[in-house]
N, C-alpha and C positions, 0 to 999 in steps of 0.2 A: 938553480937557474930560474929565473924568472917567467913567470907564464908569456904573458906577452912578447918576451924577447924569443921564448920558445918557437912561439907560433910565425912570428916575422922567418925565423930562422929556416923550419922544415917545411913551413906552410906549401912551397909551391913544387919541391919534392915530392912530399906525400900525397897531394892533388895526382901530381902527375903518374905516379906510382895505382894510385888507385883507378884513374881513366884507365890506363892499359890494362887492370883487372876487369872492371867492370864496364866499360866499351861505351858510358853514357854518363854524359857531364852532371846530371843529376845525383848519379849515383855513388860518383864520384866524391861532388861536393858533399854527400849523406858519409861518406866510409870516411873522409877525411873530419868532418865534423863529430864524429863519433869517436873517432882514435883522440880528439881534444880532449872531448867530453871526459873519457876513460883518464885519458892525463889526467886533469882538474881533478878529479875523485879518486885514483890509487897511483897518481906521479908520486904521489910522497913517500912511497913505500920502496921507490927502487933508491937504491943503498950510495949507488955510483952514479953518478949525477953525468959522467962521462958516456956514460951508457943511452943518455935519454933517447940518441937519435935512431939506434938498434931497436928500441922497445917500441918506441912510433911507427919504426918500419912493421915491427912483428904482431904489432897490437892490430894495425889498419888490416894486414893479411887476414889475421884469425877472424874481425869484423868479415871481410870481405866472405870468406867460409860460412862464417854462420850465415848470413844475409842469402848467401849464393843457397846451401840447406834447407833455410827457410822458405824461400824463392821456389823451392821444386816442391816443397813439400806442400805449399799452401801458395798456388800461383796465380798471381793478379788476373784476373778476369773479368772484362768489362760486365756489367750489369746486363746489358741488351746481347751478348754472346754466350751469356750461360742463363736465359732467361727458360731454352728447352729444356734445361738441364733441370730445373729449381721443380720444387712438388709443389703441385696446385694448391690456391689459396682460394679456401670457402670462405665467398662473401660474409655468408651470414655468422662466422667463428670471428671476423672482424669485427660483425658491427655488434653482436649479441655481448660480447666478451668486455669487459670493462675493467679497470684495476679494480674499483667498487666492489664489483660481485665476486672477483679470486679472491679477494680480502675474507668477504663474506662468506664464501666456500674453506675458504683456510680456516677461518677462525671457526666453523663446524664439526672440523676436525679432532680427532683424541689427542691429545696433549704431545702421547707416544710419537704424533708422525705429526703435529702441528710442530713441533719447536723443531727437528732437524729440517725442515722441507722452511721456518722463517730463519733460520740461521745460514743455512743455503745460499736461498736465493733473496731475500730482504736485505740479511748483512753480509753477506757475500764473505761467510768462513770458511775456510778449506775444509775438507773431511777430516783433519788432522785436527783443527781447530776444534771441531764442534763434538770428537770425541773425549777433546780434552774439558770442556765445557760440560757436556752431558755426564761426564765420567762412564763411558762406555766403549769397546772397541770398535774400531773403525768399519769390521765387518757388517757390526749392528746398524752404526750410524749409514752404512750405505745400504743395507736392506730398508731400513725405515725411510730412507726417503726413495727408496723405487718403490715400496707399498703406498705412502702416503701421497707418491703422485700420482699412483693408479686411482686412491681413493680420493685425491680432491679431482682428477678427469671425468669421474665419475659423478660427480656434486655435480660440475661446473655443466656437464652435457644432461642431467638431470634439469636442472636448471634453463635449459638452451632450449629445451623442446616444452612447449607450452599446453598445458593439460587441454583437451577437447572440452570445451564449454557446452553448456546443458543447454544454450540457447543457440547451439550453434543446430540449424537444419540441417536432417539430411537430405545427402542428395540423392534422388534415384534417378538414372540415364532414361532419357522418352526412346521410346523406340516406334517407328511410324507404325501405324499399324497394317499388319499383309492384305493385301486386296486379290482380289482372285481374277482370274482372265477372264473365266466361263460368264460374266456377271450379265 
């Protein structure tokens, strides 16, 4: 069956099927666009072509499940109503902090916690990846980079607080001096 003619065919079924799931035309058109999507990349694999319009129904559902899972599990929340919730941001961790100097603190690092802490997070390998990469178990490779983050937070806040300068004065508080009543 032709994709196109597919889509003509169930298009306003499974719309409709999906609004009375999901109760909002958006989300709607997302669960129906998504059961396409799923067509186009594993429609070729159902054997009976007679079937296509059952699997569209049961693909959109399963979407609709996940979506719905997802949805509780990790729920949309405006920016400005979870703004109480969020942990405070130290100005000065923003402005001190620079890709430049993590770079700079990382490459300070031992080799041992430099390469799982740039395979990480620079190229973005799974812990599965970078054991198979290192040739080490995945225990190691996730020890090494909980130590090697403790030791580059440690560079980078090393780094943050600026040594007292030899020229800097100090300060001693004035305190007026006591006067007496009897005078």
């Amino acid at each position: 069956m032709e994709f196109e003619h597919l889509v003509q065919e169930h298009y306003q079924g499974l719309y409709r099927f999906a609004l009375s799931l999901a109760q909002r035309e958006a989300d709607a058109a997302d669960l129906t666009q998504q059961t396409f999507l799923r067509w186009a990349t594993r429609g070729f694999q159902l054997r009976d072509r007679s079937k296509a319009k059952t699997w569209l129904f049961t693909t959109l559902y399963r979407e609709f499940l996940t979506s719905n899972r997802r949805s509780v599990r990790f729920p949309h929340v405006e920016l400005g109503d979870a703004e109480p919730e969020l942990p405070p941001v130290q100005d000065r961790t923003a402005e001190d902090m620079d890709s430049q100097s993590a770079l700079e603190a990382l490459n300070q690092l031992d080799e041992t916690y430099r390469a799982p802490l740039t395979l990480f997070y620079l190229q973005q390998h799974s812990y599965q990846e970078i054991a198979g990469i290192l040739e080490v178990p995945i225990g190691t490779v996730m020890s090494r980079l909980s130590r090697g983050k403790a030791q580059l937070r440690q560079k980078l806040s090393d780094t943050a607080e600026p040594a007292p300068s030899a020229a800097t004065p100090k300060v001693i508080p004035f305190e007026p001096p006591q006067t007496s009543r009897h005078g």
